[in-house]
C-alpha positions, -999 to 999 in steps of 0.1 A, spaced: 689 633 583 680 595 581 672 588 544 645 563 546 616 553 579 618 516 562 630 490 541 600 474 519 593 439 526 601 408 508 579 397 482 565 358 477 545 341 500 566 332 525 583 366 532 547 384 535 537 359 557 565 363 580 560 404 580 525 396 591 532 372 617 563 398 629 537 425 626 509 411 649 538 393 678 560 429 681 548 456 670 571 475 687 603 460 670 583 475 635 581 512 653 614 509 661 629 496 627 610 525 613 624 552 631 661 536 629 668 567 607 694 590 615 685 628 614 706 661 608 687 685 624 662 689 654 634 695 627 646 662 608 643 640 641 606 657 650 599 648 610 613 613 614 590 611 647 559 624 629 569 601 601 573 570 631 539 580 643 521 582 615 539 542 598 530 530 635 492 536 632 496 529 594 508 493 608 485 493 634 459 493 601 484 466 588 483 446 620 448 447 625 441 441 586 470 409 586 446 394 616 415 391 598 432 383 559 426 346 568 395 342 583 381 306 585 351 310 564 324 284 566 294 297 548 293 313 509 280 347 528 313 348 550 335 347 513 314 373 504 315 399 526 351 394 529 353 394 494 337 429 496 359 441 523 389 435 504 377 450 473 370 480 488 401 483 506 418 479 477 397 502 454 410 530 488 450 512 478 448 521 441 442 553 448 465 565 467 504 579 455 531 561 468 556 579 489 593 582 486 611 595 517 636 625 508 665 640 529 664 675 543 691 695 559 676 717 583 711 734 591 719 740 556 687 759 551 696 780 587 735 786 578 720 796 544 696 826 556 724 836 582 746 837 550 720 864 533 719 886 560 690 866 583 698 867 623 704 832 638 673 839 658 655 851 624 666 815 608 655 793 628 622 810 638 619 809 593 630 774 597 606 766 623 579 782 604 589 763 572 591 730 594 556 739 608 540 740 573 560 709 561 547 687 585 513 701 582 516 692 547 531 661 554 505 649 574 477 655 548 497 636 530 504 603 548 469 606 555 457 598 519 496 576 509 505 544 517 545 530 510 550 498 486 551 477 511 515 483 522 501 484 485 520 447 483 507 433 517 474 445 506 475 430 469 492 400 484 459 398 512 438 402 483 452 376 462 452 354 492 413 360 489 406 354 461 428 323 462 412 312 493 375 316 477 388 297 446 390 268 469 360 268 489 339 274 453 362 243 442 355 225 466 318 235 468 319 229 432 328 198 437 304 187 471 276 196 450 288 175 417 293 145 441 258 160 457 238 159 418 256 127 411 241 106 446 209 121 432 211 111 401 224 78 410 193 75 434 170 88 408 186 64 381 177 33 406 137 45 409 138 47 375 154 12 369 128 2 398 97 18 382 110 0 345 111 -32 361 81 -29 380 63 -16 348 77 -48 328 64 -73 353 28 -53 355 29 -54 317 43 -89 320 10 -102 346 -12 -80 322 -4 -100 291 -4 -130 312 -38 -123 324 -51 -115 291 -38 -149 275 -61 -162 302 -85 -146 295 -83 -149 257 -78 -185 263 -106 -190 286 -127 -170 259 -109 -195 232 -120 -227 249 -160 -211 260 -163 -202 219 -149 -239 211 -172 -256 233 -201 -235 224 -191 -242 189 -191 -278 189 -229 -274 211 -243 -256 180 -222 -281 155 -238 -307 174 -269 -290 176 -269 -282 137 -260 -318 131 -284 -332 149 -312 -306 133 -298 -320 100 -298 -358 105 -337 -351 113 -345 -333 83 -328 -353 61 -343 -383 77 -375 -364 73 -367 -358 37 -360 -397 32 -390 -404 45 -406 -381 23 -384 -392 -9 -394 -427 -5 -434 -416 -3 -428 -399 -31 -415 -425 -53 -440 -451 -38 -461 -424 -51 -446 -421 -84 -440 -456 -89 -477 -462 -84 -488 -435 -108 -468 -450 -133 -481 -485 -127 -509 -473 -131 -507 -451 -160 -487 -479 -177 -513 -502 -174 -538 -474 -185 -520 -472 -215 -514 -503 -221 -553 -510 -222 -557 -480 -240 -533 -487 -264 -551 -525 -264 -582 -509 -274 -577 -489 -303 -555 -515 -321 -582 -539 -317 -607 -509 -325 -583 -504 -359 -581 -541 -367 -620 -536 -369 -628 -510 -388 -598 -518 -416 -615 -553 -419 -648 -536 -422 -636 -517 -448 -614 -526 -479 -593 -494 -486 -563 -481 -490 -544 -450 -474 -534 -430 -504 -491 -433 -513 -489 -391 -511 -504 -389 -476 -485 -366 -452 -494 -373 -418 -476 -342 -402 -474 -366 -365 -450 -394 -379 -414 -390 -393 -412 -399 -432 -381 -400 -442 -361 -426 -458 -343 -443 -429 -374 -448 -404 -351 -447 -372 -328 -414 -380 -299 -413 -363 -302 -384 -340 -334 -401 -325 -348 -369 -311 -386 -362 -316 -401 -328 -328 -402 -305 -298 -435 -286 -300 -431 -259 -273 -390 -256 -278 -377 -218 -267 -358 -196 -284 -323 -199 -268 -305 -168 -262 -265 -166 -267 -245 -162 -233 -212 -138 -237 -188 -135 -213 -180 -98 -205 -143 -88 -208 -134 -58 -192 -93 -39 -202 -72 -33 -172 -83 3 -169 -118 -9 -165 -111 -34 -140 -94 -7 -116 -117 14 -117 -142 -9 -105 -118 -20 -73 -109 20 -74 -147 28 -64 -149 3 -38 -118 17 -24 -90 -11 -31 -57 4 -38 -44 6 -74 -20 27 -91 -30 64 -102 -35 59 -138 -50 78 -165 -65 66 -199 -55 81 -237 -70 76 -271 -49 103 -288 -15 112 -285 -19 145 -271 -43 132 -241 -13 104 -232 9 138 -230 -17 155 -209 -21 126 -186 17 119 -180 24 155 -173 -9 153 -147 4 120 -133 34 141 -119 53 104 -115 85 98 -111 81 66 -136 54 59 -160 43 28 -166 25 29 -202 3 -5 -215 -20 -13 -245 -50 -17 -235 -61 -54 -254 -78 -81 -247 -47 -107 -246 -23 -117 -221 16 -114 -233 18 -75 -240 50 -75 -230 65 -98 -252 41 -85 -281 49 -63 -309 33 -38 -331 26 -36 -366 47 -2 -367 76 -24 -356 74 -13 -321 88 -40 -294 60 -48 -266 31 -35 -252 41 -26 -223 70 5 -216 84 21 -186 96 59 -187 111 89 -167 108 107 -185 71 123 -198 83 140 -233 87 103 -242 51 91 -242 42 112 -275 68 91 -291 58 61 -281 22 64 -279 21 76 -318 40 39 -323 12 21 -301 -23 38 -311 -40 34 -344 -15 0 -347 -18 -38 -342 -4 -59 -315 8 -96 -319 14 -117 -291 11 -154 -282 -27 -154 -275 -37 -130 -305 -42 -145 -342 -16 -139 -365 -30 -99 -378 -30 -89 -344 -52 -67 -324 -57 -30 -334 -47 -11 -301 -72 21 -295 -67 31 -260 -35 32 -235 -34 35 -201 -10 56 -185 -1 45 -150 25 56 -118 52 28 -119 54 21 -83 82 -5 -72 73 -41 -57 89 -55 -28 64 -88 -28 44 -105 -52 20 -129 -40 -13 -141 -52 -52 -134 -43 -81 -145 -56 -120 -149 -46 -140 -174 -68 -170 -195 -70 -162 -229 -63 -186 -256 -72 -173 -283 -48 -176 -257 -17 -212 -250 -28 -200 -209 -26 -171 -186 -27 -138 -192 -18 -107 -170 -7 -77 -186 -29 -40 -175 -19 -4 -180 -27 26 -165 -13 46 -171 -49 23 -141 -66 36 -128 -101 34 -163 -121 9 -186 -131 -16 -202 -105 -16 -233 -123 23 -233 -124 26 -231 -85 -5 -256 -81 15 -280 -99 54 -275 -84 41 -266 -52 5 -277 -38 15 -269 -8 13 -226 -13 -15 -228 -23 -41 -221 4 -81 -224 1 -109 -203 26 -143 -211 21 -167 -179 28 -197 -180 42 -221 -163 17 -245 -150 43 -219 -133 63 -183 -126 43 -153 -133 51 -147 -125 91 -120 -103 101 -100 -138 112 -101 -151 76 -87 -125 61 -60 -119 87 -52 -155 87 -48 -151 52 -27 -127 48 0 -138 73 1 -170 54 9 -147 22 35 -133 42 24 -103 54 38 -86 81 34 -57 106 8 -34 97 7 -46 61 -11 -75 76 -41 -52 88 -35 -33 53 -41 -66 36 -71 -80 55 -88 -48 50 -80 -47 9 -95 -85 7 -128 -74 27 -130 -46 3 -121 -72 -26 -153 -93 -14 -180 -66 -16 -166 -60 -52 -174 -95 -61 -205 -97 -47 -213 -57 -60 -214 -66 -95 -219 -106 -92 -186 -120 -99 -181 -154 -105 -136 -143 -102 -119 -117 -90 -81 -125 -90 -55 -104 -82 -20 -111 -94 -2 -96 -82 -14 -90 -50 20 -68 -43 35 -49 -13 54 -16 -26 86 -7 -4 68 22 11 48 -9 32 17 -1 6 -5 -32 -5 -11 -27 -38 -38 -49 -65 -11 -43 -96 -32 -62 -120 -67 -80 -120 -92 -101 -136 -127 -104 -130 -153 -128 -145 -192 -123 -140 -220 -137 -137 -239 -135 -171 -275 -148 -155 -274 -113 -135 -263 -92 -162 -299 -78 -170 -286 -64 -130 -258 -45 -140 -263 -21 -174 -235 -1 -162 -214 -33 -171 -225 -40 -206 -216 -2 -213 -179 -14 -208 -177 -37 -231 -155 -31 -260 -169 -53 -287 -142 -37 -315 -117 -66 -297 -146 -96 -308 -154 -116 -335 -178 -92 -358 -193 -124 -368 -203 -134 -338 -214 -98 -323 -234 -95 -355 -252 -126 -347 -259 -117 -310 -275 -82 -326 -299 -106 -349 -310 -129 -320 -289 -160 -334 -266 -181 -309 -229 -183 -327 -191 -191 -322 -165 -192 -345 -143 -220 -347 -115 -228 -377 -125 -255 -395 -139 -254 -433 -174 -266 -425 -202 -238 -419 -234 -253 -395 -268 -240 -397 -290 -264 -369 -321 -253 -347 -316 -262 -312 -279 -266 -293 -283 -301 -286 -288 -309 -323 -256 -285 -334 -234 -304 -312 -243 -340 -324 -237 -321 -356 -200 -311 -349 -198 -343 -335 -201 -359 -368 -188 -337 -389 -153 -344 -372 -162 -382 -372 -158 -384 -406 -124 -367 -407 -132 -326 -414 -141 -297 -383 -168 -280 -384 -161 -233 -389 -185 -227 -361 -212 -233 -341 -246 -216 -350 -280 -223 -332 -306 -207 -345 -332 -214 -321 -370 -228 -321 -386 -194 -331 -359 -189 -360 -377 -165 -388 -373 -160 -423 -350 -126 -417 -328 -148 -392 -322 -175 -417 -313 -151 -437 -284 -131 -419 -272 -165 -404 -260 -176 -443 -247 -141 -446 -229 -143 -415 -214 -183 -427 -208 -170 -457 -183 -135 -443 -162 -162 -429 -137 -170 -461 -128 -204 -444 -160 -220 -450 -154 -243 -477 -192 -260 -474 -224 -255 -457 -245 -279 -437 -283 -274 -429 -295 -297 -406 -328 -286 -391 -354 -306 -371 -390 -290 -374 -406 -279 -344 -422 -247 -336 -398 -234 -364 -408 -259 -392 -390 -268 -424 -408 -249 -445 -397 -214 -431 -362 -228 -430 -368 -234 -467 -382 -202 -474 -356 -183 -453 -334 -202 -476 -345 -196 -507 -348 -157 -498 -312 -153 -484 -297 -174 -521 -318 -157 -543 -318 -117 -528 -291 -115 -513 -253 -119 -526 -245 -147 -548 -233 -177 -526 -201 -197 -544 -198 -227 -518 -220 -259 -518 -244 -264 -494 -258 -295 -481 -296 -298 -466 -311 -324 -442 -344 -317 -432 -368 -335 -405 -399 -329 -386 -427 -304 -391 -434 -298 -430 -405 -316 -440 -424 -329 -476 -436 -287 -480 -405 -277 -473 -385 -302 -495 -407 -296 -526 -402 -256 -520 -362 -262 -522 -372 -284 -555 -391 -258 -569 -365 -230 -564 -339 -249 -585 -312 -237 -564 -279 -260 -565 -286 -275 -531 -282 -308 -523 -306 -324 -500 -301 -356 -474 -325 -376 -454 -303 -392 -431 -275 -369 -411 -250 -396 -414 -252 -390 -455 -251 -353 -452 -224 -354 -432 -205 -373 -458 -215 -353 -484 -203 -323 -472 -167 -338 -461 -167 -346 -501 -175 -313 -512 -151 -292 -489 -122 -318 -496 -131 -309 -538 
């Protein structure tokens, strides 16, 4: 029998494609190449003709399945169903066996039952039957088998496919990346058009406000100039009216005093003549010890400081100038919300360890709290090097707090003891990135405040003002109205602010301003007026000065003053009512009345010596106040010599005398000389009181002499 129905194709592309193309042109010459199969037997041909009949429809399957493995698709639903088609027929390929075509020798099986006794009749009737159920078999199985060379045209169909859908989703792919990319393209140029459309209606916008703003500019300027103009003219009418006024007034005056001149002079005419009478009429003498308490009787008729008893003379009171520590000053720009550092104040050790551990800083800035300038070159009696230290770390303030409290600190503007140092302040060390300088003062020349500023912060005022006039710049401020919003603005860029620092800094000088005029400054100056790296204007350090005619306005001021850090002298004498200042000469001064003190000093240093203070006593003096005022010229261990000079008023001599006399004899034992001139009210009384005490004082008529005298004694 013939041993196989077919050779298996070739594989590769090329060969499959030439079976399919053979397969769909002849598919006779296929059938026929099958069956080219010798058989041996009648049942051998019939099984190679079952076996023809049953590859011809397989190829039929083949033929009609090679037709439609390359469609033209056009559309992603054409891949797909094809995709499906071939998926399922090859799900059907996999599972069938694959058939190997096997020889069988029909006669061999006949001659073989003839051989055991089987009829040749019997034989082939058993072969027949055999052949019957073989083919029946057969066919089941061809049904459900295909050879190799169907299972590789299918694979290679499939892989053709798949292959061909690769493509098409390649080249899909690629259409709709070209596709996204014209979109974007387009949607890149409405983008670019809709920028540049955006710049130029931003661009006419700021052009149009510039306009607008200018136009606004030039009405303000000219209605400016209308009210300057108006004002001006409004003045040059009142101030002609007031001209015309002055002169009537002093035609007025002039005629008053004409008249009153010549009033006097005829009354003055009348009772010399009225004098001259009655003296002749009568031959007497005025007696030598009469006191006439109206006329000066002193030795030298014309004394030298040619001022006339004062009968209603005040009592002056003693101005003092408020200092306030560092501490105090922030928290007065604290409450009226200008930035400062977080700070914290100590008077023991453990509340400076308290308040650096609550500070929660990364540096600590920690100052004695003094009033003098130079801490940080100062140095403490415990041998501690300045005044001013910087720290990371917080279980270093103890340490250095216990060297600072409860000790003295020296520096250029303290006297050689020192300062005793009873408060700290403890304060987050924040970083500067500029230092420039701000201030707000009363200026005489401007008639009202001023806004002074410098971009060169950090150093002295006076220091710039003299290297470089030209940084420093001057705002007057209206006092009705504050500084306006431009002002400050200005200012600040011409510190050299920038960004939003330069609102930040308008806004800190407008709150600057209501300080001053909340508590009646005369200064507030900030230096310096800093900007931290953060962007952060800071105040870093201040001084204010105030007003000392409004302090009856402000009791919560006077509370902060620290009078430990002034002379006890001269706070004693405030307490007592008595108006004095320590100075450092040798020559104590006890006068009534300012003017008199000064012509005083004045001639004390004339004569070559200085005078240890200056101590008015006033009009209304008393016979207590005399008294503490030698007590208090006689605590100061430079006083080599006392003056009294006192011109009789309200206060007369005599209860300078008496407070005299009480103050030598009750109180301590006074061991410098003193020298007395007396004039004015009850001079003779008081003199022959001093007499009578015989108390080692020497007394002087004429200031000149006293002066003199007391040079002598303190140079003894």
């Amino acid at each position: 029998m013939a041993s196989s129905a077919r050779q298996p194709i070739t594989k590769g592309t090329i060969g499959l494609l030439r079976q399919a193309h053979l397969e769909r042109r002849c598919p006779n010459a296929v059938l026929a190449r099958q069956n080219h199969t010798a058989s041996s037997g009648p049942i051998a041909q019939e099984d190679s003709a079952t076996r023809s009949e049953t590859t011809r429809g397989s190829h039929r399957n083949l033929t009609v399945g090679t037709t439609s493995a390359f469609p033209l698709l056009s559309s992603p639903s054409r891949y797909t169903q094809h995709f499906k088609d071939v998926a399922s027929s090859s799900s059907v390929l996999f599972r069938r066996t694959i058939v190997t075509n096997h020889n069988f020798n029909t006669n061999k099986v006949v001659n073989k039952l003839e051989n055991n006794g089987f009829l040749r009749g019997q034989a082939e009737g058993i072969m027949r039957a055999i052949k019957g159920l073989l083919g029946q078999h057969t066919t089941k199985i061809r049904k459900n088998m295909l050879t190799s060379g169907d299972l590789e045209n299918e694979s290679y169909l499939f892989k053709a496919a798949l292959t061909e859908l690769r493509t098409e989703l390649q080249i899909l792919r690629k259409n709709d990346a070209a596709a996204l990319a014209i979109k974007s393209e387009i949607i890149s140029r409405e983008i670019d058009s809709l920028n540049q459309k955006l710049r130029e209606d931003i661009a006419n916008l700021k052009n149009d406000i510039a306009i607008d703003m200018n136009s606004r500019k030039s009405d303000v300027r000219e209605e400016q100039k209308a009210l300057e103009i108006r004002i001006q003219s409004m003045s040059n009418h009142y101030m002609a009216q007031l001209g015309d006024m002055r002169t009537r007034m002093e035609a007025a005056k002039w005629e008053a005093t004409r008249k009153g001149m010549v009033a006097i002079f005829i009354s003055a005419t009348f009772v010399l003549l009225t004098s001259r009478v009655f003296m002749s009429s009568k031959d007497e003498k005025v007696p030598d010890d009469y006191i006439d308490p109206y006329v000066n009787h002193s030795n030298a008729q014309n004394s030298s400081d040619g001022m006339v008893p004062d009968t209603f003379a005040l009592v002056a009171s003693q101005v003092r100038y408020l200092n306030l520590h560092e501490y105090q000053s922030k928290q007065l720009m604290a409450k009226h919300n200008v930035n400062v550092q977080r700070f914290a104040i100590a008077e023991t050790v453990e509340q400076a360890e308290n308040a650096a551990r609550g500070l929660k800083a990364n540096e600590i800035v920690i100052k004695a709290q003094i009033h003098a300038g130079g801490r940080g070159k100062g140095e403490f009696s415990s041998g501690l090097k300045s005044g001013v230290h910087l720290t990371k770390d917080p279980a270093k303030v103890p340490d250095l707090v216990s060297q600072m409290l409860g000790y003295k600190l020296k520096t250029k503007q303290t006297s050689e003891d020192g300062v005793l140092v009873s408060k700290v302040m403890l304060a987050e060390a924040l970083d500067i990135a500029k230092e420039t300088y701000f201030a707000i003062l009363m200026d005489r020349d401007s008639g009202g405040p001023v806004m002074v500023g410098s971009p060169d912060g950090g150093v002295d005022i006076e220091q710039v003002a003299a290297t470089h006039p030209d940084h420093i710049f001057k705002t007057i401020i209206d006092i009705e109205t504050g500084p306006t919003e431009k002002q400050t603005l200005d200012m600040a860029m011409k510190l050299g602010f920038q960004g939003k620092a330069v609102a930040d800094a308008s806004e800190q000088m407008q709150n600057l301003y209501e300080l001053f005029v909340d508590v009646d400054a005369t200064q507030v100056e900030i230096n310096p007026f800093g900007l931290t790296p953060q962007n952060q204007v800071v105040c870093f350090d201040a001084k204010i000065s105030f007003d000392d005619n409004a302090a009856f306005k402000h009791p919560e001021l006077q509370v902060m003053r620290d009078t430990t850090e002034e002379n006890p002298r001269e706070v004693e004498a405030e307490d007592c009512g008595l108006n004095y200042v320590g100075m450092e000469g040798n020559i104590g001064c006890l006068v009534n009345g300012a003017g008199l003190a000064l012509a005083t000093m004045d001639i004390i240093k004339l004569h070559g010596a200085s005078p240890a203070n200056f101590l008015d006593v006033g009009g209304g003096v008393t016979t207590k106040q005399v008294r503490q005022a030698f007590k208090i010229l006689t605590d100061d261990k430079n006083v080599k010599t006392i003056l009294v000079n006192i011109f009789g008023g309200i206060a007369s001599c005599l209860t300078i005398a008496e407070g005299m006399v009480t103050a030598l004899t009750e109180g301590p034992k006074i061991k410098v000389p003193i020298v007395v001139r007396l004039q004015g009210n009850q001079v003779q009384e008081a003199k022959e009181y001093l007499r009578k005490s015989r108390l080692p004082l020497t007394l002087r008529d004429d200031l000149d002499e006293a002066a003199i005298a007391c040079v002598q004694l303190a140079n003894a």
